[in-house]
Backbone and ligand atoms as CSV (ligand in chain L), in Angstrom:
chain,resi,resn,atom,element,x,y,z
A,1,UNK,N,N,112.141,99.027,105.562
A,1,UNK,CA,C,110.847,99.418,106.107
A,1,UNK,C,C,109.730,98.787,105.296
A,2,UNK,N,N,108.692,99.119,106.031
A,2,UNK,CA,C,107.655,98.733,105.101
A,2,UNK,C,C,106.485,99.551,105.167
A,3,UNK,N,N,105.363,99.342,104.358
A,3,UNK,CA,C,104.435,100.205,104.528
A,3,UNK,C,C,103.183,99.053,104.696
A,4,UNK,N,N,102.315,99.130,105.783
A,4,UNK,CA,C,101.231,98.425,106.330
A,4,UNK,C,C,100.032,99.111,105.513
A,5,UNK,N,N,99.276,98.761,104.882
A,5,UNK,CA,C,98.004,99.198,104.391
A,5,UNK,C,C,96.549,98.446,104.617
A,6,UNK,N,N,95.926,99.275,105.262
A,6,UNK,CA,C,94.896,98.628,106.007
A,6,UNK,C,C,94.049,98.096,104.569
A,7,UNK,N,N,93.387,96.891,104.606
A,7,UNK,CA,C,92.894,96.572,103.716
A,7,UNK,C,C,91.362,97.324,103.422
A,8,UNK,N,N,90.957,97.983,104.048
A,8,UNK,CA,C,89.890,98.482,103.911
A,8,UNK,C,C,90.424,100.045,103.242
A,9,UNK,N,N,91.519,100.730,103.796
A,9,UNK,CA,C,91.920,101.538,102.904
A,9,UNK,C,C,92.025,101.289,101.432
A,10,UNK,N,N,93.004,100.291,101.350
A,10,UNK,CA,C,93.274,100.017,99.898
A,10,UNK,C,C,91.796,99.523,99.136
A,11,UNK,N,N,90.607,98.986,99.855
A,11,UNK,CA,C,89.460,98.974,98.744
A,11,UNK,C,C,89.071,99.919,98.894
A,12,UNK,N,N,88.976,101.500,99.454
A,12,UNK,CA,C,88.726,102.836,98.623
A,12,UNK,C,C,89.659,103.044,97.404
A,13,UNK,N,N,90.529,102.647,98.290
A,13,UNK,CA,C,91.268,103.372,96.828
A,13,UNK,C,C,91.004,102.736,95.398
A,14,UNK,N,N,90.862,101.501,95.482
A,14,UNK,CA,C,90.342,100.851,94.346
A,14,UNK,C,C,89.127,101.080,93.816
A,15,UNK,N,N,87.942,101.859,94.978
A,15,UNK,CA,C,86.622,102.100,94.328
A,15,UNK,C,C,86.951,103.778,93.739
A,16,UNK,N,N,87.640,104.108,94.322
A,16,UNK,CA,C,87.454,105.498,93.842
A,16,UNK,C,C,88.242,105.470,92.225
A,17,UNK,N,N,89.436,104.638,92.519
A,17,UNK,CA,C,90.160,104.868,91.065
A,17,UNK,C,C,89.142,103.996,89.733
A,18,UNK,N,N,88.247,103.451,90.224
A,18,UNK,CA,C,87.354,102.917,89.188
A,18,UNK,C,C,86.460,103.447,89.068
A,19,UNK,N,N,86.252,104.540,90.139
A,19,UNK,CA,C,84.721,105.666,89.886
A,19,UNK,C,C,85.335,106.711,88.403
A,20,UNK,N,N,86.838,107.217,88.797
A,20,UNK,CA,C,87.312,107.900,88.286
A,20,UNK,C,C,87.889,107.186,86.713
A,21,UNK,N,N,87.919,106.031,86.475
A,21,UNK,CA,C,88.703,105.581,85.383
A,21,UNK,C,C,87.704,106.097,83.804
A,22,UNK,N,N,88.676,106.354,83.099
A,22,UNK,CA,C,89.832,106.217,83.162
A,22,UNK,C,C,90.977,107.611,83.132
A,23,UNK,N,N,89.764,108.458,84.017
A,23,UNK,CA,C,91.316,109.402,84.422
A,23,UNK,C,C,91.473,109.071,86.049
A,24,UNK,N,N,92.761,110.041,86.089
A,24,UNK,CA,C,93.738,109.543,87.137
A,24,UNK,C,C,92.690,110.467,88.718
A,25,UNK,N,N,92.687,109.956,89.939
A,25,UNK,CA,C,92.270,110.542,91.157
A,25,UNK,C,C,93.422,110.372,92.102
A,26,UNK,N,N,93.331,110.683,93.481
A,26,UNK,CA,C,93.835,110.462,94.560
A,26,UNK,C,C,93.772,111.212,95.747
A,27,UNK,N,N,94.814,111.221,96.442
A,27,UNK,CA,C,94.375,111.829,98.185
A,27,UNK,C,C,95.499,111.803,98.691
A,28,UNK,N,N,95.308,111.662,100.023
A,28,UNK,CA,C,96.238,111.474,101.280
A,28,UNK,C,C,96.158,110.068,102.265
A,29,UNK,N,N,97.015,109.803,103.004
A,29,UNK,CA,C,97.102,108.595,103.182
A,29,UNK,C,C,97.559,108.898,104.616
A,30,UNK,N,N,96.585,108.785,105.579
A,30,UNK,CA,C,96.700,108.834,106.939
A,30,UNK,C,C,97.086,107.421,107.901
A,31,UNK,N,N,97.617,107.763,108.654
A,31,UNK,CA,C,98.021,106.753,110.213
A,31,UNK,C,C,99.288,106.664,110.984
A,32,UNK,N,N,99.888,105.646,110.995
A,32,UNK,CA,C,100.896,105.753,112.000
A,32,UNK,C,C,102.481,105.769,111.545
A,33,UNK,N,N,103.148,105.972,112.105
A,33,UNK,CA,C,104.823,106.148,112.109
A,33,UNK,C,C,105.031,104.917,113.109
A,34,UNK,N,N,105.751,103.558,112.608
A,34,UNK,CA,C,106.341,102.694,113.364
A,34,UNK,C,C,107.721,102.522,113.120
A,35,UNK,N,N,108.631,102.701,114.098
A,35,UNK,CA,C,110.214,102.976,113.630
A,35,UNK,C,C,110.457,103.655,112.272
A,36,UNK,N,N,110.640,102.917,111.217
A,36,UNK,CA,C,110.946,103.340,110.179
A,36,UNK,C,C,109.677,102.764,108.883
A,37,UNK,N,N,108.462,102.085,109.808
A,37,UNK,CA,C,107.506,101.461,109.038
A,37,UNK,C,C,106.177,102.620,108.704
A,38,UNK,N,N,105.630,102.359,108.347
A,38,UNK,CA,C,104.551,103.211,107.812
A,38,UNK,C,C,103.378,102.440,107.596
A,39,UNK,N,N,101.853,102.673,108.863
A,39,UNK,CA,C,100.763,101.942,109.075
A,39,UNK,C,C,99.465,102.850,108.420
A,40,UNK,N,N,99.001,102.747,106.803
A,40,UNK,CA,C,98.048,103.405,106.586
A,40,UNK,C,C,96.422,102.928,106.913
A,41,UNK,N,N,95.812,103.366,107.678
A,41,UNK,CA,C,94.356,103.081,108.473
A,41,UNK,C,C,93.341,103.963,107.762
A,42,UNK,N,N,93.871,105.181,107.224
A,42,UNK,CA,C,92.149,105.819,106.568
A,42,UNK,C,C,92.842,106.546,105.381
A,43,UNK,N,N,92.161,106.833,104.822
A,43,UNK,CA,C,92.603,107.546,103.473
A,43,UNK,C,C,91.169,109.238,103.431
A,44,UNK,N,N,91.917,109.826,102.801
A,44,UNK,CA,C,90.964,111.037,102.016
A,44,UNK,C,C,91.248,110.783,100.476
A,45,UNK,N,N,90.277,111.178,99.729
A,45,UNK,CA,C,90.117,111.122,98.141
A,45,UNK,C,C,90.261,112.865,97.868
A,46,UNK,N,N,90.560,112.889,96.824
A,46,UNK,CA,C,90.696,113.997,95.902
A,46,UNK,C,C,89.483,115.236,96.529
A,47,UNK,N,N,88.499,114.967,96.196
A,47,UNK,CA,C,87.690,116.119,96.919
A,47,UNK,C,C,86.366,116.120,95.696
A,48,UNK,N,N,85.813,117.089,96.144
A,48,UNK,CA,C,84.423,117.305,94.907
A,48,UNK,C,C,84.766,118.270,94.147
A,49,UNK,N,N,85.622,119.214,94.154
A,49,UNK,CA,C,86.194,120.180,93.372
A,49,UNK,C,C,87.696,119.917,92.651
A,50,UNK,N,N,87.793,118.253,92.776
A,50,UNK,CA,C,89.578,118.514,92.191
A,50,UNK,C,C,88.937,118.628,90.979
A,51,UNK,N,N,90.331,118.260,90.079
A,51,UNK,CA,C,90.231,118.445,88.583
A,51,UNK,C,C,90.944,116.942,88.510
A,52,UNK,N,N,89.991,115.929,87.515
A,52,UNK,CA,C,90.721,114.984,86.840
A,52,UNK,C,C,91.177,114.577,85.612
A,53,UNK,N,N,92.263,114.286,85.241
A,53,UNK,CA,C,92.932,113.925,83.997
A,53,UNK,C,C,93.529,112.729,83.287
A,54,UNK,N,N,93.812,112.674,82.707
A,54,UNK,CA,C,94.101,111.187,82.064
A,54,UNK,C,C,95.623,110.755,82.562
A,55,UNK,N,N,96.802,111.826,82.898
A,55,UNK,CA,C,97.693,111.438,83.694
A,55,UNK,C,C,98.012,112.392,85.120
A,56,UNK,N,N,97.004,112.941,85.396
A,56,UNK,CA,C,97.128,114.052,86.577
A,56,UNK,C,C,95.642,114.187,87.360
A,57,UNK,N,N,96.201,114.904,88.275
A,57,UNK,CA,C,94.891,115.158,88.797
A,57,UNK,C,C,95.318,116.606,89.633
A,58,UNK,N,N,94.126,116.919,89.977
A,58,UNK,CA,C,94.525,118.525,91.386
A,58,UNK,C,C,93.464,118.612,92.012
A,59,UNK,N,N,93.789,118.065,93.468
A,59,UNK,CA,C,92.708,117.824,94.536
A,59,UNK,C,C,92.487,118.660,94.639
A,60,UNK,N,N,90.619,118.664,95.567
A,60,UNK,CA,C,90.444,119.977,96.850
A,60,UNK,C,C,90.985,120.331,97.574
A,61,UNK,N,N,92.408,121.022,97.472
A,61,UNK,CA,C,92.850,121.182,98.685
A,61,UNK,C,C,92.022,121.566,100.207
A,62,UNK,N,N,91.390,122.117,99.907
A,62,UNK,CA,C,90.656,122.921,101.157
A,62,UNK,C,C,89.735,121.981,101.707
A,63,UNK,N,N,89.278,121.551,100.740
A,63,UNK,CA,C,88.341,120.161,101.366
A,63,UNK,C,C,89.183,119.214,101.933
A,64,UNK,N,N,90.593,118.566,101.518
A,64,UNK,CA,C,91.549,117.746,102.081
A,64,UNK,C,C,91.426,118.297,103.580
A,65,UNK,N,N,92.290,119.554,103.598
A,65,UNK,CA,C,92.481,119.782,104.925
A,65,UNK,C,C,91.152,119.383,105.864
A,66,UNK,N,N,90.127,119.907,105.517
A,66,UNK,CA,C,88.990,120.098,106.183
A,66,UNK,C,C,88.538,118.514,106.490
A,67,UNK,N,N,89.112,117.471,105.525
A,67,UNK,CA,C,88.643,116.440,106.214
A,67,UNK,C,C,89.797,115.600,107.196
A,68,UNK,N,N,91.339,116.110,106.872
A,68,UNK,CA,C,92.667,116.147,107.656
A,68,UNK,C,C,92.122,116.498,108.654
A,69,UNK,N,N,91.734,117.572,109.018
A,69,UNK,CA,C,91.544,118.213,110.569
A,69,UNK,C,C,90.466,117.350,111.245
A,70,UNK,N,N,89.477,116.776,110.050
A,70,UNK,CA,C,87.917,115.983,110.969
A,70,UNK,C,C,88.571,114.788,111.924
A,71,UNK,N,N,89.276,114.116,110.849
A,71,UNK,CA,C,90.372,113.163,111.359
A,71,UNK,C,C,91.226,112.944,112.717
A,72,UNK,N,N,91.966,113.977,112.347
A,72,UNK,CA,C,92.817,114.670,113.751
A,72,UNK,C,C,91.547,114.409,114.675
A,73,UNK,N,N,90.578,115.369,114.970
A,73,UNK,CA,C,89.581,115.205,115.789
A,73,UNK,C,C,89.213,114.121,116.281
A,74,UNK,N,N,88.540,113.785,115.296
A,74,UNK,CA,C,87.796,112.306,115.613
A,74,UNK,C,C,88.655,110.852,116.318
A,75,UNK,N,N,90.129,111.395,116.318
A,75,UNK,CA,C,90.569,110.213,117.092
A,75,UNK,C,C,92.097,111.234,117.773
A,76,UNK,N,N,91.635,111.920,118.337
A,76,UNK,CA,C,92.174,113.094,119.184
A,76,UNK,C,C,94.135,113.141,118.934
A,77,UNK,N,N,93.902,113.356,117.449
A,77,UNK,CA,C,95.486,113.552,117.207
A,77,UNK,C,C,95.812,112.807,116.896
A,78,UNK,N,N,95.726,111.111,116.861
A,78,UNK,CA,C,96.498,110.233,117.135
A,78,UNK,C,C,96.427,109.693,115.176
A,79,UNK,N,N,96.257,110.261,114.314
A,79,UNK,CA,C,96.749,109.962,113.244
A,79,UNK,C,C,97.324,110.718,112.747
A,80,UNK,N,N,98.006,110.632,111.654
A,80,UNK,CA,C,99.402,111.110,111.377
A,80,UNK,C,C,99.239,111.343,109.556
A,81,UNK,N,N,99.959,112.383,109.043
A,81,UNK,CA,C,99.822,112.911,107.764
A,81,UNK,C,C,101.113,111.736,107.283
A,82,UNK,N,N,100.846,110.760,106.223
A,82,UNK,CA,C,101.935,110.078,106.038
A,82,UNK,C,C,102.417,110.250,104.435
A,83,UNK,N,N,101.761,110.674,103.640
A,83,UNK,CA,C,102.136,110.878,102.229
A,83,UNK,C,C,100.805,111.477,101.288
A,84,UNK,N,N,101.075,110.958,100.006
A,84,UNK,CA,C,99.925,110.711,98.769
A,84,UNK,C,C,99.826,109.558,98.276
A,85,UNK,N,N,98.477,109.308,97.844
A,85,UNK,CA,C,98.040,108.058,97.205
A,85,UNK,C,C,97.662,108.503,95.531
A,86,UNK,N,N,97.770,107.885,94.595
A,86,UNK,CA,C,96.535,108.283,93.283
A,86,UNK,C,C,97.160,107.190,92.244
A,87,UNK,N,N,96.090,107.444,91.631
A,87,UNK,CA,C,95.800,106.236,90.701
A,87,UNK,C,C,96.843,106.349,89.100
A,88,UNK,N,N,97.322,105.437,88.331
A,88,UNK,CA,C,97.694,105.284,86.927
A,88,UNK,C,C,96.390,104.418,86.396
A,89,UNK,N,N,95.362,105.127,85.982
A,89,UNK,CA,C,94.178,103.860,85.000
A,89,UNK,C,C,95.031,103.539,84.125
A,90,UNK,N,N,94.647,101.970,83.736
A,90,UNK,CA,C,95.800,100.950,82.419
A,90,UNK,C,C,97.122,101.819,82.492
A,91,UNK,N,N,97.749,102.263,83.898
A,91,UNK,CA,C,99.164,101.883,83.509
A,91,UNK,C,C,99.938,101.219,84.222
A,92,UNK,N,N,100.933,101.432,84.800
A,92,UNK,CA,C,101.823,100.492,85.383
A,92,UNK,C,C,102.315,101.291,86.966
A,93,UNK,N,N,102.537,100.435,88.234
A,93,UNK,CA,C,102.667,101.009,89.571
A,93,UNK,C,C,104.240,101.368,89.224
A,94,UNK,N,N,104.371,102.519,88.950
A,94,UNK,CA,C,105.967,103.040,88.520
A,94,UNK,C,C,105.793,104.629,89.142
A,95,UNK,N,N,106.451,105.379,89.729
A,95,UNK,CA,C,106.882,106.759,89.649
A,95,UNK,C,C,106.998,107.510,88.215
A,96,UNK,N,N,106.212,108.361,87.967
A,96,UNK,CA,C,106.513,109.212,86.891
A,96,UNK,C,C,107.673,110.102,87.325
A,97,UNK,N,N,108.145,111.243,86.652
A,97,UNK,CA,C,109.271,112.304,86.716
A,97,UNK,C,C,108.464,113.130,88.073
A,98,UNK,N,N,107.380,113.534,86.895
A,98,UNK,CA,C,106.010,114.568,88.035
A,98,UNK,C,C,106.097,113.605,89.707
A,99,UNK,N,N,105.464,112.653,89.255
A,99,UNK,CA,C,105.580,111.783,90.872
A,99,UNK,C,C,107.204,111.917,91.776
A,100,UNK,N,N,107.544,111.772,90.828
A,100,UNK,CA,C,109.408,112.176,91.779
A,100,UNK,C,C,109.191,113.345,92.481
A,101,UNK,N,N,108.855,114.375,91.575
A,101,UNK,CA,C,109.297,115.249,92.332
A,101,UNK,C,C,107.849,116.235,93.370
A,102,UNK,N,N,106.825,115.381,92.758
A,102,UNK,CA,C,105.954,115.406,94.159
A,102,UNK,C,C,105.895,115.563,95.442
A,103,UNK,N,N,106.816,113.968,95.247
A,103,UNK,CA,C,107.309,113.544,96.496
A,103,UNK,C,C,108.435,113.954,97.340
A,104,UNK,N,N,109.107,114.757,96.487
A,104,UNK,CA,C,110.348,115.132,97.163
A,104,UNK,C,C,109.924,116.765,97.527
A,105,UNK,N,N,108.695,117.675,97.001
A,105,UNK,CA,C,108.174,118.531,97.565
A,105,UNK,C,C,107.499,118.426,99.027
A,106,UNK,N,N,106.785,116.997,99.185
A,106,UNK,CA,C,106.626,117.203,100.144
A,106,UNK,C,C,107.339,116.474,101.332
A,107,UNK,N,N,108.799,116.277,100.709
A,107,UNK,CA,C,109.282,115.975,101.353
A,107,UNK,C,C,110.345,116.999,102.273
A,108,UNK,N,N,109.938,118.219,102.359
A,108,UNK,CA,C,110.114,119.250,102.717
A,108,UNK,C,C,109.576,119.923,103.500
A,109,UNK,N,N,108.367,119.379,103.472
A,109,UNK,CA,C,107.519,119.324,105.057
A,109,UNK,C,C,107.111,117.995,106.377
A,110,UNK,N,N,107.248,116.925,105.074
A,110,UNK,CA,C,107.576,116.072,106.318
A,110,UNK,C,C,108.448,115.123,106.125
A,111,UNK,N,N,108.739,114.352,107.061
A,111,UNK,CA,C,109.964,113.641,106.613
A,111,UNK,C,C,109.745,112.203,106.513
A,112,UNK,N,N,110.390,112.065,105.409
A,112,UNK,CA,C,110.175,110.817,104.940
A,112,UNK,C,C,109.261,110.119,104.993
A,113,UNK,N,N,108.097,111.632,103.786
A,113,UNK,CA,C,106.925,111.201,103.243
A,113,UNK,C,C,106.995,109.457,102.771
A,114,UNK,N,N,105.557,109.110,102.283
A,114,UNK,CA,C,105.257,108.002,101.282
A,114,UNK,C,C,104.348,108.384,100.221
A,115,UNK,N,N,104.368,107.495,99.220
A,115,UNK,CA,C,103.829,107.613,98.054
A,115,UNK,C,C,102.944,106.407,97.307
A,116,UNK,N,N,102.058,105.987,97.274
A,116,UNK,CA,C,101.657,105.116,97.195
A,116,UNK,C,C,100.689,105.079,95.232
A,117,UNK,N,N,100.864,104.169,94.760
A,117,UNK,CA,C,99.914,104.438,93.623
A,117,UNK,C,C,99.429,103.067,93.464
A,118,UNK,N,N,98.485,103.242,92.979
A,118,UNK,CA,C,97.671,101.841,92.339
A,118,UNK,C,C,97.250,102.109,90.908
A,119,UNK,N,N,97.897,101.037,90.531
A,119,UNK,CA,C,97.602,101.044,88.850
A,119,UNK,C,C,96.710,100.170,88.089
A,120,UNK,N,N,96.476,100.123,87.126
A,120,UNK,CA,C,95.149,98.807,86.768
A,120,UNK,C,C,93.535,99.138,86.130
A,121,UNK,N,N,93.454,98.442,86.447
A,121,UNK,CA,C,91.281,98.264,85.992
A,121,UNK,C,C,90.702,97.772,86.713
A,122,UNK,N,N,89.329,97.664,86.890
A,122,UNK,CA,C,88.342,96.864,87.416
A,122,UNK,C,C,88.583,96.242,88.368
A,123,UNK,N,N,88.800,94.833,88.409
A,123,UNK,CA,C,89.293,94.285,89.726
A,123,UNK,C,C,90.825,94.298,89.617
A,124,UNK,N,N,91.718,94.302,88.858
A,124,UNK,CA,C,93.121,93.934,88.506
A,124,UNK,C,C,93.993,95.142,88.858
A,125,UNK,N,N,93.904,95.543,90.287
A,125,UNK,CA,C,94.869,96.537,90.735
A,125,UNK,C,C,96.279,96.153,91.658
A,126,UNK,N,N,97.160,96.982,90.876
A,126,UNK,CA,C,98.262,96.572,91.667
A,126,UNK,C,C,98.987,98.248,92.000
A,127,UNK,N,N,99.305,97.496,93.691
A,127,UNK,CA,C,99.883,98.775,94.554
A,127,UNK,C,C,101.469,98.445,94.398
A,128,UNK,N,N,102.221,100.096,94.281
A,128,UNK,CA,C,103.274,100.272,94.803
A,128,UNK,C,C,103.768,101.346,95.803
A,129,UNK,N,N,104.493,101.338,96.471
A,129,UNK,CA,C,105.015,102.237,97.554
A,129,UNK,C,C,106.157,102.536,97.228
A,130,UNK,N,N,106.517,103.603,97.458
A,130,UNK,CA,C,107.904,104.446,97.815
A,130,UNK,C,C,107.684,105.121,99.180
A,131,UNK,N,N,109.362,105.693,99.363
A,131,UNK,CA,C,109.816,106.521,100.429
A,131,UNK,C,C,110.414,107.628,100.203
A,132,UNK,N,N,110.582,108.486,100.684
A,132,UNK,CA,C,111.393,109.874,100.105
A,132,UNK,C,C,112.432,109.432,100.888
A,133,UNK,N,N,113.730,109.244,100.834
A,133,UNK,CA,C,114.998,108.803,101.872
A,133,UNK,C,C,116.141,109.719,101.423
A,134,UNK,N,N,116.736,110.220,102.565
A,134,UNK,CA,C,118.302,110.715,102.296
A,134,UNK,C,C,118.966,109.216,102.715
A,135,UNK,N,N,119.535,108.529,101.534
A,135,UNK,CA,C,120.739,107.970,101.534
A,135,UNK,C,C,122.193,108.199,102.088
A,136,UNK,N,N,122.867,107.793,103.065
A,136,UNK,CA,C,123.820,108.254,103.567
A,136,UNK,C,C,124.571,107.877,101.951
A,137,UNK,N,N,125.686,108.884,102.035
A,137,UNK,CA,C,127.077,109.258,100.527
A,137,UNK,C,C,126.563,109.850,99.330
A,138,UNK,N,N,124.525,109.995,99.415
A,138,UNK,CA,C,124.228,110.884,98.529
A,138,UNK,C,C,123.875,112.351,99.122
A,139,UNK,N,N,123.718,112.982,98.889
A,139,UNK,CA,C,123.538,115.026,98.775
A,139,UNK,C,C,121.939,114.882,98.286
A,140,UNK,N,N,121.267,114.351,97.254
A,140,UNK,CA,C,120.061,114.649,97.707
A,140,UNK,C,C,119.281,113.601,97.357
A,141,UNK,N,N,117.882,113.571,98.365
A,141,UNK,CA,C,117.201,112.143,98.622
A,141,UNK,C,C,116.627,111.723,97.515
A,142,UNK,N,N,115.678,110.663,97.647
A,142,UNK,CA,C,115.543,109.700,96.408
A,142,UNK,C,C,114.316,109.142,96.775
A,143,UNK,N,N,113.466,108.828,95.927
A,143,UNK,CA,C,112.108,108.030,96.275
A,143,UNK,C,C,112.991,106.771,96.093
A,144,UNK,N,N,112.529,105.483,97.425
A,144,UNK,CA,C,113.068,104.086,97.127
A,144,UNK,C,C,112.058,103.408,97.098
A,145,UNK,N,N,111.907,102.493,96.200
A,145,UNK,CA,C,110.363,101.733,96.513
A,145,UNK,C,C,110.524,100.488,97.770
A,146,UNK,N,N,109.463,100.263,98.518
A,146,UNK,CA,C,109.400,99.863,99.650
A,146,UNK,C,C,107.885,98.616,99.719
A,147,UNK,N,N,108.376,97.563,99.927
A,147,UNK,CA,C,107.198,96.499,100.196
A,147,UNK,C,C,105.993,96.972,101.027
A,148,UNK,N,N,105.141,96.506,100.389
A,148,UNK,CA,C,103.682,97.045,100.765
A,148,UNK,C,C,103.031,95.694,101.537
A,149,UNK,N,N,102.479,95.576,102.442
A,149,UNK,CA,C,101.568,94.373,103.190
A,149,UNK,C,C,100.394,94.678,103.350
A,150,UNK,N,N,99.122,93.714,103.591
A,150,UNK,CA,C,98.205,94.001,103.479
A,150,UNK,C,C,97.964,93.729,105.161
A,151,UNK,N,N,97.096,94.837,105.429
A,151,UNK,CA,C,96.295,94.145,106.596
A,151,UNK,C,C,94.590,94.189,107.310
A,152,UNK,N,N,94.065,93.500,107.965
A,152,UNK,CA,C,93.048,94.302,108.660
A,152,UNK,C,C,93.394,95.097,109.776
A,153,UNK,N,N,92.581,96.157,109.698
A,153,UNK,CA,C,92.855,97.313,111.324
A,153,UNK,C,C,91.989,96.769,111.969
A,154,UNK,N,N,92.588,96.464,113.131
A,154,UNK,CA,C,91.958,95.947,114.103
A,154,UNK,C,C,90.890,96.817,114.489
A,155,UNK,N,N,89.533,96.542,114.929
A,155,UNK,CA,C,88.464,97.404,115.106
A,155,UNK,C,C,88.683,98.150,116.012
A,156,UNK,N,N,89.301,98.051,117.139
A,156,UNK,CA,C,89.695,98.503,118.522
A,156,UNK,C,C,90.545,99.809,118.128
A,157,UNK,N,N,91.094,99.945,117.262
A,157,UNK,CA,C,91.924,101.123,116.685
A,157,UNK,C,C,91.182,102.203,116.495
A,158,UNK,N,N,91.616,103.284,117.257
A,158,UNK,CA,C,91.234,104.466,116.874
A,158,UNK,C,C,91.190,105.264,115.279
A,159,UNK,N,N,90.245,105.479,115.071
A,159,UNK,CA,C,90.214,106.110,113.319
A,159,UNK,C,C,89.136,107.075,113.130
A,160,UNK,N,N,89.597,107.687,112.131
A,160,UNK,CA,C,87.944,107.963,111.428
A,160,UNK,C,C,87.151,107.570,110.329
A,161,UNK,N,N,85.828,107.895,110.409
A,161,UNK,CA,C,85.265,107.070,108.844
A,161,UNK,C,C,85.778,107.473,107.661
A,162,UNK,N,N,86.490,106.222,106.963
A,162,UNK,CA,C,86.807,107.009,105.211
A,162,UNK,C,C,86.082,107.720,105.095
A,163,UNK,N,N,86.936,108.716,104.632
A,163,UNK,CA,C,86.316,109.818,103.885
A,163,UNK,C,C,86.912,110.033,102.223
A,164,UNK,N,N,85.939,109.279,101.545
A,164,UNK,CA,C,86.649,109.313,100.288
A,164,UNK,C,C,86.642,110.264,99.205
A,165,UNK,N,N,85.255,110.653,99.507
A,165,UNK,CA,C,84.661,111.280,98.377
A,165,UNK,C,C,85.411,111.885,96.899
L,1,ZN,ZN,ZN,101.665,109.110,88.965
C-alpha cells in the first residue's frame, strides 16, 4: 500500500511542527480509503488547549472532534478519519514504543489506522508512514512502515479548509 499525502497537507504539518519546535505537536490526518492505499487531503493540528512537550504532546481533544465534525460537514461525509500525524523536532522519522502502541490503540477503533510523523528542522523535514496490519501467521498486529508519495489535490476535490491551528 501506500499512503498519498496531499502536498499542501504535508506543508501544515511542517509549519505547525516549526511553530511548535522544539517541542513535539500533531493531529489527525483526514481523507480517503483506496483499496488498501491511504489518500491524506486535510489535516487538523493539536488544538489551542493541547499540552506540548519535548517528546509528547496531548491534543484538544474536543476541539479535534469539533473540527472532525466541521469537516464531515463541509464536504458531506465524504472524508474519512485515517490515523495521527505529529512531529519528532531534531529527531529521526522512527516509531517510538509510546507511538507503537498509540497506534495499535487506535487501532481498535478503526482499522488499519495510519501514522504518520515528520521529523527535522526548519526546512529539512522528513516524513514517515506506518500501518497498523494483522499479518496473516501472527496473533497480534504490527505497525509496518509504508511508502509515502507526494501529491497535489486536485482542486475539484471535495475538502475542507486546513484547519491547523
Ligand atoms: Zn513519536
Amino acid at each position: 500500500m501506500t499512503i498519498w499525502l496531499g502536498r499542501d497537507a504535508a506543508q501544515v504539518i511542517i509549519e505547525q511542527a516549526n511553530i511548535f519546535f522544539p517541542l513535539e505537536t500533531g493531529g489527525v490526518l483526514l481523507g480517503w480509503r483506496d483499496g488498501e492505499d491511504r489518500v491524506v487531503v486535510d489535516i487538523v493540528g493539536a488544538g489551542p488547549k493541547a499540552l506540548h512537550g519535548r517528546h509528547t504532546f496531548i491534543p484538544d481533544h474536543s476541539w479535534q472532534v469539533e473540527q472532525i465534525d466541521e469537516a464531515f460537514r463541509n464536504t458531506a461525509g465524504d472524508l474519512d478519519y485515517l490515523g495521527d500525524w505529529h512531529s519528532h523536532p531534531a529527531g529521526v522519522a522512527a516509531m517510538s514504543s509510546e507511538d507503537r502502541s498509540t497506534l495499535r490503540r487506535i487501532s481498535r477503533r478503526v482499522r488499519h489506522p495510519i501514522m504518520v510523523i515528520a521529523a527535522g528542522r526548519n526546512a529539512n523535514w522528513t516524513f514517515g508512514g506506518w500501518m497498523q496490519l494483522r499479518p496473516r501467521l501472527l496473533r497480534r498486529s504490527v505497525a509496518e512502515c509504508q511508502p509515502i508519495q507526494y501529491f497535489a489535490v486536485p482542486s475539484e476535490w471535495p475538502r475542507a479548509p486546513l484547519s491547523a491551528e
